[in-house]
matplotlib code that plots the C-alpha trace (Angstrom):
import matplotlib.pyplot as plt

x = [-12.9, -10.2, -10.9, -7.4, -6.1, -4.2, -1.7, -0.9, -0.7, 1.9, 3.9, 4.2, 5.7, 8.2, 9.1, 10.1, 12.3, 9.8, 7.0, 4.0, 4.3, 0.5, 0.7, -2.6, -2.7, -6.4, -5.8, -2.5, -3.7, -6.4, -3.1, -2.5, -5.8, -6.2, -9.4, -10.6, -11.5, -15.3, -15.6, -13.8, -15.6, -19.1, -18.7, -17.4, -15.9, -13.3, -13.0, -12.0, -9.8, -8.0, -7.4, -6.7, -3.6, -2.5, -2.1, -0.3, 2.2, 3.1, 1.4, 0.8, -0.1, -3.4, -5.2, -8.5, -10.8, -10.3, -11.2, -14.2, -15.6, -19.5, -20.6, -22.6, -23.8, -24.8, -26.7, -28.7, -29.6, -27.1, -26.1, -22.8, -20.7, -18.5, -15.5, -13.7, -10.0, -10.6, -12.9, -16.4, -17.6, -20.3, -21.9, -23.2, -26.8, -29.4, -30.1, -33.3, -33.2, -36.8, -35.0, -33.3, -36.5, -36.9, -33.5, -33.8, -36.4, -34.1, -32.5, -29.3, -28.3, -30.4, -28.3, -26.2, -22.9, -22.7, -23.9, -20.9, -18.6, -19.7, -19.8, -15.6, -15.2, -16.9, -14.3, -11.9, -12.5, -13.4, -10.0, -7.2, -4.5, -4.9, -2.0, -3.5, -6.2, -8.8, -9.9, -12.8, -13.5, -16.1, -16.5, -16.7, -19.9, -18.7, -17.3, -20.4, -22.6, -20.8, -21.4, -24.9, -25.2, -22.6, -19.4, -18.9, -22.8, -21.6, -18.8, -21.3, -23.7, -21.1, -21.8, -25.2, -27.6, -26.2, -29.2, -30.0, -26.9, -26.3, -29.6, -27.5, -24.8, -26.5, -27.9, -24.8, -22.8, -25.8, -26.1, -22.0, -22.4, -24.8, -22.4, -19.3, -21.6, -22.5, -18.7, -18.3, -20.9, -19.1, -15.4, -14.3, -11.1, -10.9, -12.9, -11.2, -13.0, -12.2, -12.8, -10.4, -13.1, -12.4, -8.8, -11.1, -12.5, -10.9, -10.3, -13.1, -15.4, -14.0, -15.3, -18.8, -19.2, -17.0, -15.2, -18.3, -20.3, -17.1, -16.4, -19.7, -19.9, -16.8, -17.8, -19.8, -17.8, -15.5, -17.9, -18.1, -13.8, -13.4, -10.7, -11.2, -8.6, -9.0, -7.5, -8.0, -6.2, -4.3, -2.0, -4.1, -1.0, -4.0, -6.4, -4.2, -5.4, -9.3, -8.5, -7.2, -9.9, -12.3, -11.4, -10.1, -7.4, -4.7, -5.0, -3.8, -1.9, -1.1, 2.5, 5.6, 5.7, 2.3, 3.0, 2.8, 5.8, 4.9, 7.6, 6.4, 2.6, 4.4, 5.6, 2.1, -0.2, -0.7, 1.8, -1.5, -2.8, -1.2, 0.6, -0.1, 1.8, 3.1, 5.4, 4.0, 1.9, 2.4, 6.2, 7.8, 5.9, 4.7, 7.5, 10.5, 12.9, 12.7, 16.1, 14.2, 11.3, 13.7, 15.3, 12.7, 11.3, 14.2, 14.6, 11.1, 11.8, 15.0, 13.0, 10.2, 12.6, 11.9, 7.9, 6.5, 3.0, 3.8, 2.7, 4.7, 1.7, 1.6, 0.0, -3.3, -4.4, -2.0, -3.0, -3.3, -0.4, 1.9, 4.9, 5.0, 8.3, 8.0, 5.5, 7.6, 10.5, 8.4, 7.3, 10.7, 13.0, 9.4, 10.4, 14.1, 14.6, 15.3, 14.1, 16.7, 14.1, 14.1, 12.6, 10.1]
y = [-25.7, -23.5, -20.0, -18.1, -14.4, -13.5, -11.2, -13.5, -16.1, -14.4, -12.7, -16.1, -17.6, -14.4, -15.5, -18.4, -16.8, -18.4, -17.0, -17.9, -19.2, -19.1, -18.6, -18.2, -21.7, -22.7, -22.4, -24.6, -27.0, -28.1, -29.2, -32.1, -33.9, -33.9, -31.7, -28.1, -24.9, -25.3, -29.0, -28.2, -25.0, -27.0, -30.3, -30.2, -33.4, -32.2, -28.9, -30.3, -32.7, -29.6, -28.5, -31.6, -32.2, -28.7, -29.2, -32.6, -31.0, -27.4, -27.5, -23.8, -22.2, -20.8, -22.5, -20.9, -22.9, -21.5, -17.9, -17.3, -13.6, -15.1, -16.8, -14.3, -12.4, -15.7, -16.5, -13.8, -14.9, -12.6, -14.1, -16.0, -18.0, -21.1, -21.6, -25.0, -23.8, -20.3, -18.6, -17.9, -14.4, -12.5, -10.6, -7.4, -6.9, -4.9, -4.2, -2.0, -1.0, -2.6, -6.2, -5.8, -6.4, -9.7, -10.7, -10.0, -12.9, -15.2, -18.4, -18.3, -21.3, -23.2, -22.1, -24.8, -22.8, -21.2, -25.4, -26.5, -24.1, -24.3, -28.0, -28.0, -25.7, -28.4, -31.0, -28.8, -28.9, -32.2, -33.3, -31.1, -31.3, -28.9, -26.3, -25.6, -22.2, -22.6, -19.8, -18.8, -16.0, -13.7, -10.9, -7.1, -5.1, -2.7, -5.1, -6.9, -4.2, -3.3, -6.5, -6.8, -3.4, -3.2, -1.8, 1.6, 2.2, 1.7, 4.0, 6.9, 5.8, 6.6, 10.6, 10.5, 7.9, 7.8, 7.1, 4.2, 2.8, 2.6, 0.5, -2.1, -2.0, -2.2, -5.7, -6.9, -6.3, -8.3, -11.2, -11.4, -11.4, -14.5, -16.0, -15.5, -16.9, -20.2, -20.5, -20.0, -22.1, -25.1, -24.0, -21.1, -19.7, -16.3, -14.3, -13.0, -10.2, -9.4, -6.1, -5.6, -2.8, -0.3, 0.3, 2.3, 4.6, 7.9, 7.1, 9.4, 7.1, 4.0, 4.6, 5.3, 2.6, -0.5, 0.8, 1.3, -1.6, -3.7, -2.9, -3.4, -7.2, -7.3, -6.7, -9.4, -12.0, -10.7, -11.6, -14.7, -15.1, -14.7, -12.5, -10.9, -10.2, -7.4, -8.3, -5.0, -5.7, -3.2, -0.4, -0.3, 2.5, 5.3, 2.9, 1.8, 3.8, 3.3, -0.3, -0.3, 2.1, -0.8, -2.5, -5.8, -7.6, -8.3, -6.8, -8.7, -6.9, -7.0, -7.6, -4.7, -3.7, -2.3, 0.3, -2.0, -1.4, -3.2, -1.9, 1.9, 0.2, -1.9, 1.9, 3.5, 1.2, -0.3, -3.3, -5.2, -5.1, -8.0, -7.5, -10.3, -10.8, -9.9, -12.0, -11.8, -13.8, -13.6, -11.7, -13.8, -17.6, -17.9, -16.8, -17.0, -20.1, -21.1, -19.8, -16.0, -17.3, -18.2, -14.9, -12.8, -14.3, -14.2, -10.4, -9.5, -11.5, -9.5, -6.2, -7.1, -8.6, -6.1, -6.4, -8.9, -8.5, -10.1, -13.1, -14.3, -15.2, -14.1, -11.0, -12.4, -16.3, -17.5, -18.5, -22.2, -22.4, -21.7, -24.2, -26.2, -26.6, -22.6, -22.9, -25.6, -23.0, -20.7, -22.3, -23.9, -20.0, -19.3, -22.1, -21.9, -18.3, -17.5, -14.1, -12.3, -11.5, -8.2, -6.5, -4.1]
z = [32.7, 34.7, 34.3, 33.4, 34.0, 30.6, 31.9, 35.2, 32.9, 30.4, 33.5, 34.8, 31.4, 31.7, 35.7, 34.2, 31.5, 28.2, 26.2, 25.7, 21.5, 20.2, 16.3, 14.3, 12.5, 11.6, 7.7, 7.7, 9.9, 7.0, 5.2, 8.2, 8.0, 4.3, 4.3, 2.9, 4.4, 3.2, 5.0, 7.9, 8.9, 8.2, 9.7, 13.4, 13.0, 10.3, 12.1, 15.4, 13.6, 12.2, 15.9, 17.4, 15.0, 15.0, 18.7, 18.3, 15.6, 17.6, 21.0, 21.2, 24.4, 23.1, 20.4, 18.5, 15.8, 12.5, 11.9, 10.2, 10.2, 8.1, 11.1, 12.5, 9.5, 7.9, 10.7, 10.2, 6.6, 4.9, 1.3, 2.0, -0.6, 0.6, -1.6, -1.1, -0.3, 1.1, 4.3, 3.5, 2.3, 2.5, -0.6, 0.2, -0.5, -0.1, 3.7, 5.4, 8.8, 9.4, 9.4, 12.6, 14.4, 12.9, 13.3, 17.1, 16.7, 15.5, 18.0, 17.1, 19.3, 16.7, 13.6, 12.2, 11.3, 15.1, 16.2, 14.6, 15.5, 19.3, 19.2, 17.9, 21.1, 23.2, 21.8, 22.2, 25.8, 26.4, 24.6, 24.1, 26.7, 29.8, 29.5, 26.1, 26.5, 24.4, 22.7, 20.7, 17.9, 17.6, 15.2, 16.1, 16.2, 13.5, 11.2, 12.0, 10.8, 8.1, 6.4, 6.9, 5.5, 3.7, 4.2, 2.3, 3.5, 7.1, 6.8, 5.6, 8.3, 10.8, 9.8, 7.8, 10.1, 13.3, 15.5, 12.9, 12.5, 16.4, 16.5, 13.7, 15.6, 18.9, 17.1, 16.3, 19.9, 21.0, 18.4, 19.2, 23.1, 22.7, 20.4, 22.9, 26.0, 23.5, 23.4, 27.5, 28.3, 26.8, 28.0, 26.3, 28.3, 25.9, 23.5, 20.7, 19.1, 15.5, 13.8, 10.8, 9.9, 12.5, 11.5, 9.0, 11.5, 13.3, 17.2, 18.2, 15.5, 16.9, 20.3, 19.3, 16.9, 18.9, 21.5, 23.6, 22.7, 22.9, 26.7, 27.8, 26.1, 27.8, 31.3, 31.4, 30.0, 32.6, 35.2, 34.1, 34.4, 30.8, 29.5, 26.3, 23.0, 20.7, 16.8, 14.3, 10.8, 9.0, 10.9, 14.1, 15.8, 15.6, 17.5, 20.2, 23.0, 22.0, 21.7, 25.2, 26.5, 25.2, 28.8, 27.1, 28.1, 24.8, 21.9, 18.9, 16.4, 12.7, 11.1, 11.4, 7.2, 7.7, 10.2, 13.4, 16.5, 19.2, 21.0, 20.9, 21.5, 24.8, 26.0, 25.7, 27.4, 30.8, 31.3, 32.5, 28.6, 26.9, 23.3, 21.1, 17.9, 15.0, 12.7, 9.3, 7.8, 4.4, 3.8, 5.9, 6.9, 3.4, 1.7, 3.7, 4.6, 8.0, 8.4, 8.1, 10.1, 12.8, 12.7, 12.8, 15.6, 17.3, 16.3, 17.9, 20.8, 21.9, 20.9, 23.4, 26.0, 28.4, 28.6, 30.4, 28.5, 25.5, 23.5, 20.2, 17.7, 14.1, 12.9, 11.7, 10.8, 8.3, 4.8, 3.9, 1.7, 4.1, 4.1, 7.4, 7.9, 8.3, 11.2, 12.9, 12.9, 14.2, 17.0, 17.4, 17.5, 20.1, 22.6, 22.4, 23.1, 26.5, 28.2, 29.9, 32.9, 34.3, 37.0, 36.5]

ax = plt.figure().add_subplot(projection="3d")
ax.plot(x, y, z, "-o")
ax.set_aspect("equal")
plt.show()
């Protein structure tokens, strides 16, 4: 599998006057096969179905299995419930710190929810077209934490237990480095880390409890030619610069009514960070006409005209519910408009 640079690969798309159109449509894409959520994220098969026609329907540019934030918690035998029509969830119970030791004993390569998801990765690369990056998604080491411990305890933990609760999180940057490397070793082209957690945290508590451990998982997927996303949920604007001090390469960012300008984030960090995003999901793809769809993109494409580092996507995974016809003139306003190029 061809290794990719993200932000030679955007700048190139901007050279050529186009953007790179990469909306987040695992949810949706259940609706084209005729499946659920539940089977699709537990039998490969389905899942990679899902992907397969989603890529047929709206070739994006960069395409990720669906988002699923249990995978790693599960695997370490936290209680997880599987509804039919919506992402599994893990119920908070009671966690002691003595555990970690025999999770570190666990092989997660041999857990069936992290087989399955690996194994749609591996079909995604054996089949999927070549100008399509195939991504993969990997939770955050805080978010991670605070769901095995829960996640008002983690917050408290972040002023109460530090030394203990760096050894839980230290566990989890881990568990999610072997996690990401499964993914590379079978053709992962980027790691998307997800911590909609953190955007609960100070900047000064983000660096100690993700920031850090998130650059140095990075580094070596970097060393292995794998560039590396950043997603926090919510109104990330106080994060931005530990987000980018993290030493990944985009960060992916949640929709505009929340707080999110990704034109004042474009002016504050390096032009070689890519911006990824951040139509919304829910006030305007699942409840607007096309006609709005269309012009919002639109709108947010002539905002972010002149940066180069930019990537139209949607501001988190859409819901399933979404009307297709809305994600068809999303992608359609995303490969029509034309960037007035400028030098920079």
């Amino acid at each position: 599998m061809e290794r990719i640079n993200l932000y030679q690969l955007v700048k190139r798309a901007y050279h050529e006057r186009r953007r790179l159109v990469a909306p987040l449509v695992g949810f949706p894409g259940v609706n084209l096969v005729d499946t659920s959520i539940k089977l699709a994220q537990q039998n490969y098969g389905e899942h990679y179905k899902v992907i397969e026609a989603i890529v047929q329907r709206y070739h994006p540019d960069i395409i990720f299995p669906l988002m699923d934030l249990s995978v790693e918690a599960n695997a370490t035998g936290r209680y997880t419930i599987f509804p039919v029509n919506d992402s599994a969830t893990v119920v908070h119970h009671d966690f002691s710190y003595d555990e970690i030791k025999a999770m570190r004993r666990i092989d997660y390569q041999k857990d069936t929810r992290i087989f399955g998801y690996v194994k749609t990765l591996r079909l995604m690369n054996e089949n999927l077209p070549a100008d399509v990056v195939r991504g993969a998604y990997v939770i955050g080491p805080y978010s991670l934490a605070g769901l095995i411990l829960g996640a008002n305890q983690a917050a408290l933990a972040t002023i109460l237990e530090k030394e203990r609760f760096h050894q839980l999180v230290g566990f989890a940057a881990d568990l999610i480095n072997q996690y990401a490397n499964f993914f590379i070793d079978v053709g992962a082209q980027l790691v998307c880390i997800l911590e909609p957690s953190g955007v609960m945290l100070g900047p000064a508590q983000f660096r100690e409890f993700s920031g850090n451990y998130i650059r140095k998982i990075v580094k070596q997927w970097h060393q292995r030619g794998v560039p590396a996303v950043l997603h926090v949920c919510g109104n990330s604007m106080h994060l931005i610069d530990e987000m980018v001090a993290s030493e990944v390469d985009g960060l992916s960012l949640d929709a505009p009514e929340i707080g999110v300008d990704l034109v004042k984030v474009a002016q504050k960090i390096p032009e070689t960070v890519v911006i990824i995003g951040n139509i919304s999901p829910v006030r305007t793809i699942m409840t607007g006409s096309p006609e709005q769809v269309a012009t919002e993109v639109q709108d947010l494409l002539l905002k972010m005209n002149p940066y180069p580092n930019f990537v139209l996507s949607t501001g988190c995974d859409l819901p399933q519910g979404v009307p297709l016809e809305n994600i068809d003139a999303f992608v359609r306003a995303g490969r029509e408009f034309v960037v007035e190029y400028q030098q920079r």
